[in-house]
N, C-alpha and C positions, 0 to 999 in steps of 0.2 A: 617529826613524827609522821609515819604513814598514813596516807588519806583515808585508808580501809579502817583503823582505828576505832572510828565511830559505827561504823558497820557491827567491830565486834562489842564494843558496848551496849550497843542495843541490845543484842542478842544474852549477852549476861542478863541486862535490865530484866526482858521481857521470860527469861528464864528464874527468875527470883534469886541470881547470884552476887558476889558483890563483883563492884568493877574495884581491882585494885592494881597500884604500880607494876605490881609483878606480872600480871597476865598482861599487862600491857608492852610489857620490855617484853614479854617472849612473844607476843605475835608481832609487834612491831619490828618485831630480828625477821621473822618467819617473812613479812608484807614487803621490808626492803630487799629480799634479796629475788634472784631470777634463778637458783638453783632448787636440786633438791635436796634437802635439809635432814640430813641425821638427829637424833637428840643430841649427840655428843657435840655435831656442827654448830648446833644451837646455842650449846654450853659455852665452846668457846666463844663464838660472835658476843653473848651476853659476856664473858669474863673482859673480853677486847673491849666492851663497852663500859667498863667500871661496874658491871652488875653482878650483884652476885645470890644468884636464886639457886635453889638445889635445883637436884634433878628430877624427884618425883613433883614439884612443883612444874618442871618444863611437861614434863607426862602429862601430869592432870590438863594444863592448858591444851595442851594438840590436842587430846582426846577435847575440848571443847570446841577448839577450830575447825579440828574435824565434824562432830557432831554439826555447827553454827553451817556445815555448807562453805565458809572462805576458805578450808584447807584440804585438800586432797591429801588421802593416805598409800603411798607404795609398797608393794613389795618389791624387791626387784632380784629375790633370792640371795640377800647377802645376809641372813639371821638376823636381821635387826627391819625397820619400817624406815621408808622417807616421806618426807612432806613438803608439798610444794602447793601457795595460796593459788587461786584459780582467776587470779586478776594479770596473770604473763602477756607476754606480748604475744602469744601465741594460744589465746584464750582454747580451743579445741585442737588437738593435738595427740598424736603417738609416740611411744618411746621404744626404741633401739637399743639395749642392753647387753654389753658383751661382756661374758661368763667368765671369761678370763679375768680382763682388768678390770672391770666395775664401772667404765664409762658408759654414761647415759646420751644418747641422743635424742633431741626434740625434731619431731619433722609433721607436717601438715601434708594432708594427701586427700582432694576433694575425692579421688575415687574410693576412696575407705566410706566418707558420708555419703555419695552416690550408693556404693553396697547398703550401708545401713538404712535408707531411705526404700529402697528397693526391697532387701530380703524384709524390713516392716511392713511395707503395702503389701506383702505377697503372704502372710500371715497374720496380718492383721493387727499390727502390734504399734502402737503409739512408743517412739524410745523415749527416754528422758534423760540419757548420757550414755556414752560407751567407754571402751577404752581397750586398746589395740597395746600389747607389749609382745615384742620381739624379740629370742635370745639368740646369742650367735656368738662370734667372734669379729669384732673389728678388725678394720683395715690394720692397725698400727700392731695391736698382737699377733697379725696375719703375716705379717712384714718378720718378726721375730722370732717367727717358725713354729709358732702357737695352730697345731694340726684339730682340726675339727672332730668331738668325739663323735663315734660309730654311730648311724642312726637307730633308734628301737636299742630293745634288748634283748640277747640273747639267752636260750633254756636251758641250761645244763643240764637237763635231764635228753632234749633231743640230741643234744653232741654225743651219747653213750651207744646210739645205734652204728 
């Protein structure tokens, strides 16, 4: 069992919920892994594991993880959310997103917190998390002749002059 675990139990406690097996199987799926986590990802890791929890029960949980602060929630423009706990090996961190195939890249970049440290003091603004997402096209779609759409958009009303 995941060492974060206890982390989320308190936080049930101190919210007046119950702590029960199930929310425990599903953030302990969410705590061992290093990705980012679909519900559907989740379902199966919990079915791989002998468990067998619906799905509006995995729901309710992340929206607790989330709420608790241990789970980070994504979009990354694919019509569903992903989740990933904020204990990675790569505790502060950006993501790289490409539009085509759905790969996620993690990458650390201290001039990203150099800017946020900088544009705060020059505004005056105390931060308390950011978060930098990138969309694009990868190397490997880029490789496969995956052309980058048009930048902006275009008026069809100015094309008529």
């Amino acid at each position: 069992m995941s060492p974060f675990i206890p982390l989320f139990r308190r936080y049930l406690r101190e919210q007046g919920l119950p702590v029960t097996p199930q929310r425990e199987a599903v953030a302990d799926t969410v705590f061992e892994s290093s990705g980012h986590l679909s519900v559907e990802d989740i379902e199966l890791a919990l079915r791989a594991r002998g468990e067998r929890i619906g799905k509006a029960t995995v729901y309710r949980t992340m929206e607790l993880l989330v709420r608790s602060g241990l789970v980070e929630e994504h979009d990354f423009g694919e019509g569903f959310k992903r989740y990933e706990h904020r204990f990675t090996r790569q505790p502060v961190h950006e993501h790289l997103i490409c539009t085509t195939c759905g790969k996620v890249v993690e990458f650390q970049s201290p001039e990203v917190l150099r800017a946020q440290d900088c544009i705060s003091l020059l505004y005056g603004f105390v931060p308390h998390r950011h978060r930098l997402e990138i969309y694009g096209t990868c190397s490997e779609c880029q490789a496969l002749g995956v052309a980058s759409p048009a930048a902006g958009l275009t008026c069809p009303v100015s094309q008529l002059n």
